[in-house]
MMTF fields as JSON, N, C-alpha, C and O atoms, coordinates in Angstrom:
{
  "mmtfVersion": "1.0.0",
  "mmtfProducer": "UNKNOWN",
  "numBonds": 279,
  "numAtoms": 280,
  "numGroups": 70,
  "numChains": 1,
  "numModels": 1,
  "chainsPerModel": [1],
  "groupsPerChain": [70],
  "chainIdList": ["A"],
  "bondAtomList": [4, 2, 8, 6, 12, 10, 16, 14, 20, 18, 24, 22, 28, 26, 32, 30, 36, 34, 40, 38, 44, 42, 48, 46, 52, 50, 56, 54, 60, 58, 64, 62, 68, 66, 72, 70, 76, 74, 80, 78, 84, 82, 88, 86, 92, 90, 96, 94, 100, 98, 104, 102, 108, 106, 112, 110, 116, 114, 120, 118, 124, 122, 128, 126, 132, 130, 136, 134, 140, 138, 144, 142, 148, 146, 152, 150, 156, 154, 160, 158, 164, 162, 168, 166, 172, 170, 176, 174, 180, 178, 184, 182, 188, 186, 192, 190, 196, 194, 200, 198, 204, 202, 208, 206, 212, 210, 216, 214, 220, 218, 224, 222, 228, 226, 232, 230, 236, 234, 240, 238, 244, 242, 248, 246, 252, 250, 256, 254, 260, 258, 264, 262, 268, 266, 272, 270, 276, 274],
  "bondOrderList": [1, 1, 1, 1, 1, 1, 1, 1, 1, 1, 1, 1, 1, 1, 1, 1, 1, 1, 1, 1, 1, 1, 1, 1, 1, 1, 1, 1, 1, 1, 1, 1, 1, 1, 1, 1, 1, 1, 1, 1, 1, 1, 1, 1, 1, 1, 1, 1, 1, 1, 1, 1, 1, 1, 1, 1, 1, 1, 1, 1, 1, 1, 1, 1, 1, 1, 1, 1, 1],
  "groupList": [{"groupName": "UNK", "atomNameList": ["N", "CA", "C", "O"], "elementList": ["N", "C", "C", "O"], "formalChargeList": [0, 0, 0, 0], "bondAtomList": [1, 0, 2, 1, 3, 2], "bondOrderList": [1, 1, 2], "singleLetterCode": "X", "chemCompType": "L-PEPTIDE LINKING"}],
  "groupTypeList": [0, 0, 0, 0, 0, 0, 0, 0, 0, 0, 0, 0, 0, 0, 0, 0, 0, 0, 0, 0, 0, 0, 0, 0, 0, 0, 0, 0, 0, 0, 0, 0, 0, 0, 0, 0, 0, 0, 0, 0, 0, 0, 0, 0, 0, 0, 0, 0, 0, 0, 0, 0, 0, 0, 0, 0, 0, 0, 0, 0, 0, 0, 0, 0, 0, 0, 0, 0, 0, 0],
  "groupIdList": [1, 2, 3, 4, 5, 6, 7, 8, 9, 10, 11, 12, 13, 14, 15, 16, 17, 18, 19, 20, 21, 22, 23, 24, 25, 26, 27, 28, 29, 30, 31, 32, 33, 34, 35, 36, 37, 38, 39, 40, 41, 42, 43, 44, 45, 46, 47, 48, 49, 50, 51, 52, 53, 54, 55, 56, 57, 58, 59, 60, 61, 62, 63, 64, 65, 66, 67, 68, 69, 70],
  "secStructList": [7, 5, 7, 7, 1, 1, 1, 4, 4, 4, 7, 7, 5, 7, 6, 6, 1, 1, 7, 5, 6, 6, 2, 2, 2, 2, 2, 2, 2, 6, 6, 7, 7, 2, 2, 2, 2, 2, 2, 2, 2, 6, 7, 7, 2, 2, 2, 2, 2, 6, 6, 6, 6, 2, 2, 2, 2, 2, 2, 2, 2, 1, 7, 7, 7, 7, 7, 7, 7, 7],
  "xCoordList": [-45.71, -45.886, -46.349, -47.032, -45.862, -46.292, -46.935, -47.109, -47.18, -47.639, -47.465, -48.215, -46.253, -45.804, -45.962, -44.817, -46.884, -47.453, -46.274, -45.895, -45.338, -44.276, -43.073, -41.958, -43.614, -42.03, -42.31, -43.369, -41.4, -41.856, -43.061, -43.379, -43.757, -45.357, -46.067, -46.772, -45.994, -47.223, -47.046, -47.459, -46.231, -46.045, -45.574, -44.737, -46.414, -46.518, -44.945, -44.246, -44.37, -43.088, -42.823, -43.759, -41.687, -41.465, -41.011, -40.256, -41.59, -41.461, -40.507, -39.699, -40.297, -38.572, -37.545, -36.387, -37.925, -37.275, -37.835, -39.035, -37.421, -37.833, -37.629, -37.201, -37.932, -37.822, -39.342, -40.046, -39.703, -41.309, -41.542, -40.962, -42.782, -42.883, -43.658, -44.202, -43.606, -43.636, -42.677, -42.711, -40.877, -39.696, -39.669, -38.92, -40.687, -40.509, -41.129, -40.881, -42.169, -43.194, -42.512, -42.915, -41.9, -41.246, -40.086, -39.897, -39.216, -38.079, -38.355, -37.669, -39.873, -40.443, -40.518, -40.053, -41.276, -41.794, -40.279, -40.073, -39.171, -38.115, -37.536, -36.499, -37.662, -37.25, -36.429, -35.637, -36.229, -35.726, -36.328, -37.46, -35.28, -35.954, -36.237, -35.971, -36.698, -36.869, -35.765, -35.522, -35.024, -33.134, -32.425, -31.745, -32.628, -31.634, -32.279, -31.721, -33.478, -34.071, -33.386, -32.86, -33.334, -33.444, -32.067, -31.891, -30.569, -29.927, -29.063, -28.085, -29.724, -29.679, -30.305, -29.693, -31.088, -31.878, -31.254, -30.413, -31.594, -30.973, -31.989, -31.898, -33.154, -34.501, -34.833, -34.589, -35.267, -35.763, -36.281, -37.337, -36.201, -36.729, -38.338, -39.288, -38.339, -39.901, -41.313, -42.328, -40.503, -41.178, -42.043, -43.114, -40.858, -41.216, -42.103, -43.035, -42.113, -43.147, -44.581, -45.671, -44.151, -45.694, -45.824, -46.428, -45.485, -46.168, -46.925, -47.908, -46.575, -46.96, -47.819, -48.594, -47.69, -48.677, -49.977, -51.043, -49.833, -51.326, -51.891, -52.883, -51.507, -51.377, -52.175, -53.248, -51.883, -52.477, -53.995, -55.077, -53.844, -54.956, -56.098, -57.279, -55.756, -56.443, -56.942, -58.146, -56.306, -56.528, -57.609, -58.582, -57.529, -58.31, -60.039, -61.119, -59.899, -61.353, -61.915, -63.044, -61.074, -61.634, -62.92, -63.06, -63.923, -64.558, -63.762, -63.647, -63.246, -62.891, -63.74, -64.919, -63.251, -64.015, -64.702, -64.27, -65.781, -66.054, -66.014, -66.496, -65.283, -64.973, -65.595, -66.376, -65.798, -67.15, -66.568, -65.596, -67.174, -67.061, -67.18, -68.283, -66.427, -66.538, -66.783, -66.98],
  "yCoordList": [-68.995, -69.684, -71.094, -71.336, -72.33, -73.123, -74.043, -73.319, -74.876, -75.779, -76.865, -77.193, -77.885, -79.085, -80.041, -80.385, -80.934, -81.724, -82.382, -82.975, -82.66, -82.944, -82.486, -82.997, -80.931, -80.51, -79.325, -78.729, -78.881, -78.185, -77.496, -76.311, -78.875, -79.31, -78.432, -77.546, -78.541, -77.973, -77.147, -77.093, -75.882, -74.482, -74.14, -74.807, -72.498, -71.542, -71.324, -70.541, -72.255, -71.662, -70.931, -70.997, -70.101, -69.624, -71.076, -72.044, -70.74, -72.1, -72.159, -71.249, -73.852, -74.044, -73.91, -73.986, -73.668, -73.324, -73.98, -74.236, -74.223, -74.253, -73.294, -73.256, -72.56, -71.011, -70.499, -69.986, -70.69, -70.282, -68.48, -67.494, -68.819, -67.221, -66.26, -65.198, -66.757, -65.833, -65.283, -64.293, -66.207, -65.25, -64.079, -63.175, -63.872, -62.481, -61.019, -59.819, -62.145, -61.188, -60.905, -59.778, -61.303, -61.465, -60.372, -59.472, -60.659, -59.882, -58.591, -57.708, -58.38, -57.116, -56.176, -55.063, -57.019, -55.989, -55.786, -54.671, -56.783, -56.051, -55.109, -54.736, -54.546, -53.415, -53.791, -52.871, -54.688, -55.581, -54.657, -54.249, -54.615, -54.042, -55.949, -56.991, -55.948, -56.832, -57.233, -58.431, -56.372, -56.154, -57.083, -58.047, -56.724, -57.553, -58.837, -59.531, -59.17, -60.813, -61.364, -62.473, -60.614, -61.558, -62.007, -63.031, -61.282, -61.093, -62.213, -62.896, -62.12, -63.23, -64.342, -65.39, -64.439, -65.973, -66.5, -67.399, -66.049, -65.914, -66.42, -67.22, -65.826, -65.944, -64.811, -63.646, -65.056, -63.895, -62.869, -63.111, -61.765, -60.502, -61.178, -61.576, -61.178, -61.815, -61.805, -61.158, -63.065, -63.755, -63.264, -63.468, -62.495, -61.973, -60.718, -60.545, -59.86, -58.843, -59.315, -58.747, -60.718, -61.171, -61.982, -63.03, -61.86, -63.033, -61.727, -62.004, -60.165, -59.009, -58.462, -57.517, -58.937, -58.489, -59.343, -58.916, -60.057, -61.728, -60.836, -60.142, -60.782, -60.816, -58.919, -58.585, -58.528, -57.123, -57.37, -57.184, -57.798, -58.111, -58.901, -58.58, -59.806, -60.399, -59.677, -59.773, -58.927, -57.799, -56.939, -56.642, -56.439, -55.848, -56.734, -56.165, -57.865, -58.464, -58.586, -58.979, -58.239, -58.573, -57.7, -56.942, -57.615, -56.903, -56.524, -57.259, -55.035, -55.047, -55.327, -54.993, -56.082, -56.916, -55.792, -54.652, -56.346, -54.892, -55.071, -56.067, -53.877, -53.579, -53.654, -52.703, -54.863, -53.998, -53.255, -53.674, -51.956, -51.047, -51.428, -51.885, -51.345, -51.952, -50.417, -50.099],
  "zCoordList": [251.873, 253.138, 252.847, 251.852, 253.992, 253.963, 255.196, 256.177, 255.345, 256.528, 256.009, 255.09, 256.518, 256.186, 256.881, 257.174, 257.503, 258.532, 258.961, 257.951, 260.035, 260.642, 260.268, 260.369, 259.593, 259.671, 260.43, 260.234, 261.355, 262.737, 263.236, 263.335, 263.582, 263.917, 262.894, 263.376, 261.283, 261.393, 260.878, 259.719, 261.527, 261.832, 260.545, 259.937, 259.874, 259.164, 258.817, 259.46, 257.515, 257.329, 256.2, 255.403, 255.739, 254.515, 253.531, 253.621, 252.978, 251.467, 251.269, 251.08, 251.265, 251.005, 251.758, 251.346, 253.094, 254.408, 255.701, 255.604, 256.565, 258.152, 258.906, 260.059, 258.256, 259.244, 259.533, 258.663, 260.748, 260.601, 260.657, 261.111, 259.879, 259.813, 260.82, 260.516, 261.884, 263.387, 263.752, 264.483, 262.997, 263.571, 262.811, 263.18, 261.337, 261.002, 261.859, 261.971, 262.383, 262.886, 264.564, 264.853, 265.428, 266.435, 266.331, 267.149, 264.973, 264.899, 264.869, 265.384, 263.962, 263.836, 264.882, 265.126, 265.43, 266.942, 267.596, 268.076, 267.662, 268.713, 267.816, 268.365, 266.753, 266.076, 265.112, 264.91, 264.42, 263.551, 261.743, 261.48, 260.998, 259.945, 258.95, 259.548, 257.701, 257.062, 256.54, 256.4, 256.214, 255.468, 256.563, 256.211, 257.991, 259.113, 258.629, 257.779, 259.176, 259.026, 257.979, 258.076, 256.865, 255.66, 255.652, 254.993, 256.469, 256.879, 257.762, 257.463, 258.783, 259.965, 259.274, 259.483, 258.691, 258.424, 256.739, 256.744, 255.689, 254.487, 253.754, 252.823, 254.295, 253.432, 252.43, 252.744, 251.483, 250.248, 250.37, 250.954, 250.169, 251.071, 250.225, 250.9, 249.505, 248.381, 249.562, 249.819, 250.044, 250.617, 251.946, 252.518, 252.034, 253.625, 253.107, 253.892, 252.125, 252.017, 251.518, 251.579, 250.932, 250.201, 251.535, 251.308, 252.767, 253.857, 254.47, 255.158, 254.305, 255.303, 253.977, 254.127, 253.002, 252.39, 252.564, 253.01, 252.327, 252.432, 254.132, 253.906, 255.406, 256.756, 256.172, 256.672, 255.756, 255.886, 255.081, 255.639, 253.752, 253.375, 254.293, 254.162, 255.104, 255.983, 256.752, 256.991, 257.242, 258.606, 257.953, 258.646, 256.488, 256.229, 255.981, 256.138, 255.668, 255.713, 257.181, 257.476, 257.919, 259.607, 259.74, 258.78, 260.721, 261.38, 262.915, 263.895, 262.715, 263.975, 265.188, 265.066, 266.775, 267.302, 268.396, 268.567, 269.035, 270.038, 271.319, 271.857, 272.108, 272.875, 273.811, 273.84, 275.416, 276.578, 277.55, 278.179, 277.78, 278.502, 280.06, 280.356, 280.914, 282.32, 282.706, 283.879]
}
């Protein structure tokens, strides 16, 4: 991943590409496997498991946040 200051604002892309990496996470949720993306876009499958790998590791340093009971 990268962040290239005026190359599309900014935004979290796969290295070496302008493809930001929210369309992996986007394609995901509409039921998209990683094989289609890499597919449709013609990005490195690499890349895209070490961007869900980094993104899981993160998730795991979180404190999950707490909940108020109404």
């Amino acid at each position: 991943m990268e962040s290239v200051p005026g190359k599309l604002g900014g935004k979290l892309l796969f290295k070496g590409t302008r493809l930001p990496v929210a369309v992996l996470f986007g394609n995901l949720a509409l039921g998209a496997t990683i094989k289609d993306v890499v597919d449709w876009y013609d990005v490195d499958e690499r890349q895209m498991v070490a961007v869900l790998n980094f993104v899981a590791k993160e998730l795991d340093k979180t404190e999950p946040a707490e909940v108020a009971v109404a």
